[in-house]
C-alpha positions as CSV (number, residue, x, y, z in Angstrom):
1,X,-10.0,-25.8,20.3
2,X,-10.7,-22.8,18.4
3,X,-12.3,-19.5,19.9
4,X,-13.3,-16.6,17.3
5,X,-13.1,-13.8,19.5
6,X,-16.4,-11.3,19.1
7,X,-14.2,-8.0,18.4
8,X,-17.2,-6.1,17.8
9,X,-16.4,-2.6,15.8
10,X,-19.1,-0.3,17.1
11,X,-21.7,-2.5,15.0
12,X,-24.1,-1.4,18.0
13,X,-28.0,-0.7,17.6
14,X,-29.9,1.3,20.6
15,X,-31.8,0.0,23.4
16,X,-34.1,2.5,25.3
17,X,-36.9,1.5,27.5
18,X,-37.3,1.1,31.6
19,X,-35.6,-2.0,32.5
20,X,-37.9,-4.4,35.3
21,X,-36.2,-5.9,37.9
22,X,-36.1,-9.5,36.1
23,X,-35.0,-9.5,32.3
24,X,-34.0,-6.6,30.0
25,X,-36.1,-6.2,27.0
26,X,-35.4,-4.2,23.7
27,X,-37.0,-1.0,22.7
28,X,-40.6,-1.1,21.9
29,X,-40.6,2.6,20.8
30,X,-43.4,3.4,23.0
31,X,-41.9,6.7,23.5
32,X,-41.2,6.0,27.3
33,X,-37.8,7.5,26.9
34,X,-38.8,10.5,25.3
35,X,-41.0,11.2,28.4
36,X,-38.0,10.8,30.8
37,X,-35.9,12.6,28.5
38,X,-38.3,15.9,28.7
39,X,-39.3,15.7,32.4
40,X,-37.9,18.1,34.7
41,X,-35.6,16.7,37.4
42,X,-36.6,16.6,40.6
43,X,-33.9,19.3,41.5
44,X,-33.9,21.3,38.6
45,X,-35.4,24.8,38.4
46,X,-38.0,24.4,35.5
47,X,-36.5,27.5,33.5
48,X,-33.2,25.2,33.2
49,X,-34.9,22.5,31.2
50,X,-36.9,24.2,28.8
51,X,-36.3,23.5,25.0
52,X,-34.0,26.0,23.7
53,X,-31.9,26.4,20.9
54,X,-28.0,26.2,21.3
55,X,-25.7,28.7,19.8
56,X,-22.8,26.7,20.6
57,X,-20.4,26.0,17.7
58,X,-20.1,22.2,17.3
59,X,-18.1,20.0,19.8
60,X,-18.0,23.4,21.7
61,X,-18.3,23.1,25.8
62,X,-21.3,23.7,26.2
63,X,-22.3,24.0,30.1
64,X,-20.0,23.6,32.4
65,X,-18.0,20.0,32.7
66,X,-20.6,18.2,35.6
67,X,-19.4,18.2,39.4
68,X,-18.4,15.4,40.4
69,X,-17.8,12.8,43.4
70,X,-15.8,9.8,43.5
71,X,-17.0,6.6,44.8
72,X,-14.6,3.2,44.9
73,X,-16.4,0.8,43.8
74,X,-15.0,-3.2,44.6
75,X,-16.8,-6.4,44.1
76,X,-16.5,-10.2,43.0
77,X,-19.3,-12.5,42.3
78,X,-19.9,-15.2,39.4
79,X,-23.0,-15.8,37.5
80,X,-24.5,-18.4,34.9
81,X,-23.2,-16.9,31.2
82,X,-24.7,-18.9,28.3
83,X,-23.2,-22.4,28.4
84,X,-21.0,-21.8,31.8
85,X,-20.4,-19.2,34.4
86,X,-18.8,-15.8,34.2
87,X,-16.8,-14.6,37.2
88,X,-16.8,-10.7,37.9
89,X,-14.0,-8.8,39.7
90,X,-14.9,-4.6,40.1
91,X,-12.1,-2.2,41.4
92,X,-12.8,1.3,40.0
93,X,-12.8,4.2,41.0
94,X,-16.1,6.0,39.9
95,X,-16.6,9.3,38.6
96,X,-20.6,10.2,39.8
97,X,-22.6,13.8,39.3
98,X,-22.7,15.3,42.5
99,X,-26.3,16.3,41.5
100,X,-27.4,13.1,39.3
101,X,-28.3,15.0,36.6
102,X,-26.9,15.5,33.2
103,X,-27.5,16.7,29.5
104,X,-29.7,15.5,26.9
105,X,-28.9,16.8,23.6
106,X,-30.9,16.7,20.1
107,X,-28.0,17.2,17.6
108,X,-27.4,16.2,13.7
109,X,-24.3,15.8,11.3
110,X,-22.9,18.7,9.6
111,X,-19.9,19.9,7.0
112,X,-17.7,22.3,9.3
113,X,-19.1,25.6,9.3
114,X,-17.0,28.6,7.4
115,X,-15.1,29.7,10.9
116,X,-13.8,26.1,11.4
117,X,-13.2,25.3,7.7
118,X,-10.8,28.5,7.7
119,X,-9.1,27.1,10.6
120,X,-8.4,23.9,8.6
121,X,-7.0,25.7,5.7
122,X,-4.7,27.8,8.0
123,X,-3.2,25.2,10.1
124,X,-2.7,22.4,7.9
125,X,-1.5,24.7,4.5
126,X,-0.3,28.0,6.4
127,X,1.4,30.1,4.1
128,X,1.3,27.8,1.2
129,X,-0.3,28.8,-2.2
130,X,-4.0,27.0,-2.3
131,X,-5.5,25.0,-5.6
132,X,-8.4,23.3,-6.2
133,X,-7.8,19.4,-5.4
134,X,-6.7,18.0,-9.2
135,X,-5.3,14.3,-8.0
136,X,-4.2,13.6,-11.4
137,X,-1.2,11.9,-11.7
138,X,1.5,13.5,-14.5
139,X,4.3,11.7,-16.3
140,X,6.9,13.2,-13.8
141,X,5.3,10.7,-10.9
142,X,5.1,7.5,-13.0
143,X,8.7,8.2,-13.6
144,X,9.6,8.3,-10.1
145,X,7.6,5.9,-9.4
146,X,9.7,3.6,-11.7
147,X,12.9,4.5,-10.5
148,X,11.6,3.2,-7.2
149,X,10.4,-0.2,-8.3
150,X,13.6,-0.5,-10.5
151,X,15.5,0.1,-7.0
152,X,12.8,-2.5,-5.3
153,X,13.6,-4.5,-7.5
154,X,17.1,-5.2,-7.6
155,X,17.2,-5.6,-4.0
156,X,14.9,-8.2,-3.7
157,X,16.4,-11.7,-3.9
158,X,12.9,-13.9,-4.1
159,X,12.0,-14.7,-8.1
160,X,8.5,-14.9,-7.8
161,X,8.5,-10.8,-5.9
162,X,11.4,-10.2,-9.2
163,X,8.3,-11.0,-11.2
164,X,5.7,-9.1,-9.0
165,X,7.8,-5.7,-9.5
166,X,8.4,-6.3,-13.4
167,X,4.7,-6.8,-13.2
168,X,4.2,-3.2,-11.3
169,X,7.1,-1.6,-13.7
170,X,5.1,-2.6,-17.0
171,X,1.9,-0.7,-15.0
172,X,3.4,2.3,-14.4
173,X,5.2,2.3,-17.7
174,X,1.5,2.0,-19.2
175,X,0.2,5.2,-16.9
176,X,3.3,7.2,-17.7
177,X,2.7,6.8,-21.4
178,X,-1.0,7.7,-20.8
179,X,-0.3,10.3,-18.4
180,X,-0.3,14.5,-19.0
181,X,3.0,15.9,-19.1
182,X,1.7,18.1,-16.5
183,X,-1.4,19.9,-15.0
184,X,-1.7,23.7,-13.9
185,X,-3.5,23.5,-10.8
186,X,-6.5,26.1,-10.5
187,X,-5.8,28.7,-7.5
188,X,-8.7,28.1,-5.0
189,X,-10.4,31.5,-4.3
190,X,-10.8,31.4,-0.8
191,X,-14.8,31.0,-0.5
192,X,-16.4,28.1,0.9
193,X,-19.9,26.7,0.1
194,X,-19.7,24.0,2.5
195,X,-18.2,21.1,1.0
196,X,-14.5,21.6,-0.4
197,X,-11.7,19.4,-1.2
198,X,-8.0,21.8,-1.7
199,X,-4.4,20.7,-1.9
200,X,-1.2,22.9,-1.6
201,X,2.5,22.5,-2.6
202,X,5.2,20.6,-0.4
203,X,7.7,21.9,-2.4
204,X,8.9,18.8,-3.9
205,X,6.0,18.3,-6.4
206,X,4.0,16.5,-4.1
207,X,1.1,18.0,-2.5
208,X,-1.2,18.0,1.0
209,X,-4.6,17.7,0.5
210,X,-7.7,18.9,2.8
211,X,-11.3,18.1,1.9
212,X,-14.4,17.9,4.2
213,X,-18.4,17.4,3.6
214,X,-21.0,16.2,5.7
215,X,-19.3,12.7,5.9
216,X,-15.7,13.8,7.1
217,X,-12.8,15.9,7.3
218,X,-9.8,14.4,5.9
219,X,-6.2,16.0,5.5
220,X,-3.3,13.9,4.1
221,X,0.5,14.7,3.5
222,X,0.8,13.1,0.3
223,X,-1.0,12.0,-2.9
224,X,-0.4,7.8,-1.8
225,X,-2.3,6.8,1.3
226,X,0.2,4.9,3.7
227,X,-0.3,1.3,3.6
228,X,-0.9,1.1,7.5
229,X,-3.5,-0.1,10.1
230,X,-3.7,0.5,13.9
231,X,-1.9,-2.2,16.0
232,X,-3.0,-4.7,18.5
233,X,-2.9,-3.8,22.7
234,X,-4.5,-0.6,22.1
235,X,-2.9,2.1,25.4
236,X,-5.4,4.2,27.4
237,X,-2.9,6.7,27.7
238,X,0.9,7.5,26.6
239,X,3.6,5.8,27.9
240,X,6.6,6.4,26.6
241,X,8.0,9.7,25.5
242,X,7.3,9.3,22.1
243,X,4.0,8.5,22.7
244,X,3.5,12.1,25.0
245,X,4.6,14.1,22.0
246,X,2.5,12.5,19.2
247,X,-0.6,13.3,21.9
248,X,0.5,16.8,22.6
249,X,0.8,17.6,18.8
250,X,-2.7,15.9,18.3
251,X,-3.9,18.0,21.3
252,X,-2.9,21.2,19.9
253,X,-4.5,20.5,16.2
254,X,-7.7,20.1,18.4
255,X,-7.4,23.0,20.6
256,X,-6.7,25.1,17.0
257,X,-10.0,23.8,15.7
258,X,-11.8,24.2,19.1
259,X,-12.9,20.6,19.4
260,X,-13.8,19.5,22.7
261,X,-12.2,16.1,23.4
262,X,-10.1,13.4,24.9
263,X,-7.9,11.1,24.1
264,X,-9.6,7.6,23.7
265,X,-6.5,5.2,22.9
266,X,-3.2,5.0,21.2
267,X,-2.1,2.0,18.6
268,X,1.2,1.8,17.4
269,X,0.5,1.2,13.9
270,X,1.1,-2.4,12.0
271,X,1.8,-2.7,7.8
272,X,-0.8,-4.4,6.3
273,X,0.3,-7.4,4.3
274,X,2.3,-5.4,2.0
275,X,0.9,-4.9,-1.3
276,X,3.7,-4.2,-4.0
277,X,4.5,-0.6,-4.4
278,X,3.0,0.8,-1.4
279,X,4.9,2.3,1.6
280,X,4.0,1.5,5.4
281,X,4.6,4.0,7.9
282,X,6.2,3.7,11.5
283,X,4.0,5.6,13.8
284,X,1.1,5.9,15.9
285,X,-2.5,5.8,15.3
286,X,-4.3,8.1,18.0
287,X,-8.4,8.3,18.2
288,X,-10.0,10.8,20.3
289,X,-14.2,11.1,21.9
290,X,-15.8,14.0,21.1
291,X,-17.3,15.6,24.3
292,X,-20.5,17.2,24.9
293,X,-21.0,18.7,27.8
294,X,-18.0,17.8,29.5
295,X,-18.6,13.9,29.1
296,X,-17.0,12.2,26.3
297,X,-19.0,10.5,23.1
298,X,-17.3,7.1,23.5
299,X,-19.6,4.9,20.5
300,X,-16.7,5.4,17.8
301,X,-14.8,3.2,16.0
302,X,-11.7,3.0,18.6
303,X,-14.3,1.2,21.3
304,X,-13.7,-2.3,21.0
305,X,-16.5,-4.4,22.3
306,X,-16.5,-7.9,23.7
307,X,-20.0,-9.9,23.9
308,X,-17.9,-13.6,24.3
309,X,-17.5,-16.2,21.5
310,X,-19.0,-16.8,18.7
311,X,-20.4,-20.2,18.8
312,X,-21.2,-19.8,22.6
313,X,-23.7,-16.6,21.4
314,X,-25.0,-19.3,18.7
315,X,-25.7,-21.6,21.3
316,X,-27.6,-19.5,23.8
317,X,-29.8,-18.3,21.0
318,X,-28.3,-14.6,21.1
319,X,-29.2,-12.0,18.0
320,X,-28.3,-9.3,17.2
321,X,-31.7,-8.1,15.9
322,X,-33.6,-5.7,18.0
323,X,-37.3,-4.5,17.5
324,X,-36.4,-0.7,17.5
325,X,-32.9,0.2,16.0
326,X,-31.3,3.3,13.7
327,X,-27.8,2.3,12.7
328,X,-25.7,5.2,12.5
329,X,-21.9,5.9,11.2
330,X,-20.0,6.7,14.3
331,X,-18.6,9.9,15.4
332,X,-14.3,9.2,15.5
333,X,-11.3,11.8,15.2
334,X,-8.2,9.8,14.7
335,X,-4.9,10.9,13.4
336,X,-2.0,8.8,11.5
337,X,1.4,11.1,13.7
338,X,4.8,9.6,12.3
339,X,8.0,11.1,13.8
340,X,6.8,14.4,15.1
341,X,4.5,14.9,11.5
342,X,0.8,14.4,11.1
343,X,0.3,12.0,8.3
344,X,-3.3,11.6,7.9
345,X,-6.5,13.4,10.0
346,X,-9.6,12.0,9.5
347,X,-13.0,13.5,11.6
348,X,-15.7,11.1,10.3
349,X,-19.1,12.1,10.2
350,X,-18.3,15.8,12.6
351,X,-21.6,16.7,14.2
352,X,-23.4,19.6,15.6
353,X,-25.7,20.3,18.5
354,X,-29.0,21.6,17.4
355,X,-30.6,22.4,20.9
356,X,-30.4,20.9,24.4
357,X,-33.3,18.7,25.0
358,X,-33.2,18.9,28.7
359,X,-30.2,20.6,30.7
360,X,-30.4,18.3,33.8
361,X,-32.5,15.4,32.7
362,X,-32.7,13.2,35.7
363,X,-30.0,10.2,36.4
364,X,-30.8,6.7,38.0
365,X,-29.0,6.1,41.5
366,X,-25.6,4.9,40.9
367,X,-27.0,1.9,43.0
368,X,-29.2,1.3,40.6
369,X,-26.9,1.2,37.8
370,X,-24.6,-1.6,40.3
371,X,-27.4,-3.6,40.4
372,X,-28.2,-3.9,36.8
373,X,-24.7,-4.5,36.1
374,X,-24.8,-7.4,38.3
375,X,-28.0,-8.8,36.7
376,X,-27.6,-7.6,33.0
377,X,-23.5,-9.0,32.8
378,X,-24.1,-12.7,32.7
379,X,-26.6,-12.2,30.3
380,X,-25.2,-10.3,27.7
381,X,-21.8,-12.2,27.8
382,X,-21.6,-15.6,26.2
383,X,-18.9,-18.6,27.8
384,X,-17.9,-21.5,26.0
385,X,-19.1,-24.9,27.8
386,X,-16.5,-25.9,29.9
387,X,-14.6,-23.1,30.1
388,X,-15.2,-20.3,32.7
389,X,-14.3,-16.8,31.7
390,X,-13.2,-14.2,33.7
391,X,-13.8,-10.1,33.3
392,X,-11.9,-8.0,35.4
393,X,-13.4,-4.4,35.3
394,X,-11.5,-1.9,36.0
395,X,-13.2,1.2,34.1
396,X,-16.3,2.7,35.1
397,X,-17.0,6.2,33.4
398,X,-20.2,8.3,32.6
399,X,-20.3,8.8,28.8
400,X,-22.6,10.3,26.1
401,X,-24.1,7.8,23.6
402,X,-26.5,8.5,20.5
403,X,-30.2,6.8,20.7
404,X,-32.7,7.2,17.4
405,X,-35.5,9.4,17.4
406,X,-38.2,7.4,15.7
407,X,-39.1,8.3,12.4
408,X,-36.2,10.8,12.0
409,X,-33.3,9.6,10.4
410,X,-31.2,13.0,10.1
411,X,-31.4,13.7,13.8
412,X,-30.3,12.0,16.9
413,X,-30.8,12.2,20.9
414,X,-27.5,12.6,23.0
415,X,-28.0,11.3,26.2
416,X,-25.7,10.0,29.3
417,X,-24.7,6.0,29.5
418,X,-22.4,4.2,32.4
419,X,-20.0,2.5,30.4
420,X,-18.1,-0.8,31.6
421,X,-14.5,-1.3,30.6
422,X,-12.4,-4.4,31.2
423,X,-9.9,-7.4,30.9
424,X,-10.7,-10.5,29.7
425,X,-9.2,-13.6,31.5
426,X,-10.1,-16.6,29.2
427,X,-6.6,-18.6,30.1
428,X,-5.6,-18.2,26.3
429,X,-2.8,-15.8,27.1
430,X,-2.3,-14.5,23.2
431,X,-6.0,-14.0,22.8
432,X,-6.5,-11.8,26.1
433,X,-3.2,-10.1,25.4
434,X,-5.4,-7.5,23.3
435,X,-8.6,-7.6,25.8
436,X,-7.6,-5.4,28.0
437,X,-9.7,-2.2,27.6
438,X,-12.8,-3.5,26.0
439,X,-16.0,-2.3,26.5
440,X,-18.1,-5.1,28.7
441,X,-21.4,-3.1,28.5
442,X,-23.7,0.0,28.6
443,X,-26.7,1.3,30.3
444,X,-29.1,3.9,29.9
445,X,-28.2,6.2,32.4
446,X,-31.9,7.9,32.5
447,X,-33.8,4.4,32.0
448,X,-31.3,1.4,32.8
449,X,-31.8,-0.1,29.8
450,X,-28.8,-1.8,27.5
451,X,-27.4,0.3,25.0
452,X,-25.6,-1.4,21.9
């Protein structure tokens, strides 16, 4: 019997409108929302809610983290899930505003401003001498490079990977005929105008590169990207002491560039099916939420998301197409850390805050947001016939999540969403083995409706 799990990468659209008590519907852009998002709360002093612009630098605190209260939160119950029945266990402890109110920001993506592209420059490339980025590879690699497949080579005892590499040595014997002797790199001088992509000296005629636009930040150690993707059984936190220090040097590259976030899980990494001539790295893949406003951006590309199996979906007529939807490229900050080193940085798509929409926009009851957990969960997670899943849910956390503005692509609303992590228990023990911190669901904080 074969089950295709629905891993779900973060290939979410938005669902924003008031939720009735029987079924959820998608967004009919009737610009509901945008009312709720503008009115006052009912505690708020008007002059705290106004529209104003926000000088804060991006991923900067901006007010205060929220007050909280904890509430434990247990429950069990079952419900009909597409072609069988879900069973629901809750023990969480719940992180709730003290006032139920929280932020709604209006913000956009943007290159890093001048202050925070210096700060790049200085902490990856300190001292070193600066050029333009010229990745052009010069006869002096190619010949390195075939000393190493030579050396591949002879210890390999498989014929057909004998052939591979005398394959790769005539390549690089090709490049190294057609390569420059060398190339003078041009000295960078110092300005930026936005957009830049650098590189400076290692000292052993390899370089470290640094480039960022609107679209990322990116900072490797070498000229070859490792061949190396984040493992399976992904850790909320660090375990081992190995783990600790790859977060504490990932923590202090953020505090040096003032980003504001927290560590969202930690993979050791996995080699791709090695391709010949490429190097895998033993390390640890670590991604990281922006926060904004003190409550973490968790729609990036290290949430996992679990909507049941495939042919059950199929079955009970579930789509993924929604009448109101602006895909977006998520926020994520992840680093490559391989023993005690940073290999790779990458901020994808680093954004910026252009104005707080309402400081204290008004929250639903956390009793509310029970209740439609109970109703919307057997709806939005799809069994097999015959076989009963199982969701144990043992994260419950306030988050920020992006939701379209109608007709404006560039910009984006920021607003709070009660996010559902869990376990999965389908009785197929190497299938659940990494379900363990997947994200079940998410609802509109201000609205109850289904975010995805």
């Amino acid at each position: 019997m074969k089950r295709l799990i629905a891993l779900l990468l973060l290939c979410l659209f938005v669902a924003c409108v008031p939720t009735p008590d029987g079924d959820f519907v998608v967004n009919k852009a009737d610009g509901t929302l945008e009312e709720i998002i503008h009115a006052p709360s009912e505690s708020a002093d008007p002059q705290t809610w106004t529209i104003e612009p926000s000088a804060s630098p991006a991923n900067e605190p901006l007010p205060t983290d929220l007050p909280m209260q904890t509430i434990a939160w247990t429950d069990s119950f079952s419900v009909a899930a597409a072609m069988d029945r879900l069973d629901v266990t809750v023990d969480a402890s719940v992180q709730v505003p003290e006032s139920e109110t929280a932020p709604v920001y209006r913000f956009t993506f943007a290159p890093p401003d001048s202050a925070r592209a210096s700060a790049l420059v200085s902490l990856f490339f300190g001292d070193s001498r600066v050029f333009l980025a010229d990745r052009t590879k010069t006869k002096s690699f190619y010949k390195a490079e075939m000393e190493r497949i030579v050396s591949e080579k002879e210890r390999e005892t498989d014929e057909r990977n004998r052939e591979e590499w005398d394959r790769l040595l005539q390549q690089a014997s090709q490049a190294y005929a057609d390569a420059p002797e060398d190339v003078s790199p041009v000295s960078w001088d110092g300005g930026f105008e936005g957009a830049f992509d650098l590189m400076a000296e290692n000292g052993d005629g390899t370089y470290r590169y640094l480039s960022a636009n609107e679209r990322s930040i990116l900072y490797t150690d070498a000229v070859e990207t490792p061949n190396t993707v984040p493992g399976r059984n992904p850790k909320l936190a660090p375990e081992t002491q190995e783990e600790r220090d790859a977060c504490d040097l990932a923590v202090r590259v953020l505090e040096a560039l003032h980003i504001d976030a927290e560590l969202a899980a930690l993979y050791p990494t996995d080699a791709m099916v090695r391709a010949f001539g490429t190097r895998a790295v033993d390390g640890y893949y670590l991604y990281f939420y922006p926060k904004y406003g003190g409550l973490p951006a968790t729609l990036d590309a290290s949430s996992h998301t679990f909507h049941g199996f495939d042919n059950a979906k199929e079955a009970a007529g579930g789509s993924d197409s929604d009448d109101y939807s602006a895909p977006f490229e998520p926020e994520t900050i992840e680093f490559l850390i391989s023993n005690g080193a940073i290999v790779r940085f990458r901020y994808m798509r680093p954004s910026r805050i252009l104005r707080t929409e309402n400081e204290a926009a008004q929250l639903l009851p956390f009793s509310r947001i029970q209740e439609l957990f109970g109703s919307y969960i057997g709806k939005t997670t799809f069994v097999q016939k015959g076989e009963p899943l199982t969701l144990h849910v043992h994260t419950v956390r306030l988050t920020m999540q992006r939701c379209p503005i109608e007709n404006n692509a560039a910009e984006f609303y920021l607003l709070p969403a009660w996010e559902f992590l869990a376990s999965v228990d389908s009785g197929n023990a190497s299938a659940d083995a990494s379900l363990k911190n997947v994200v079940v669901l998410r609802i509109n904080a201000l609205d109850g409706s289904i975010m995805r």
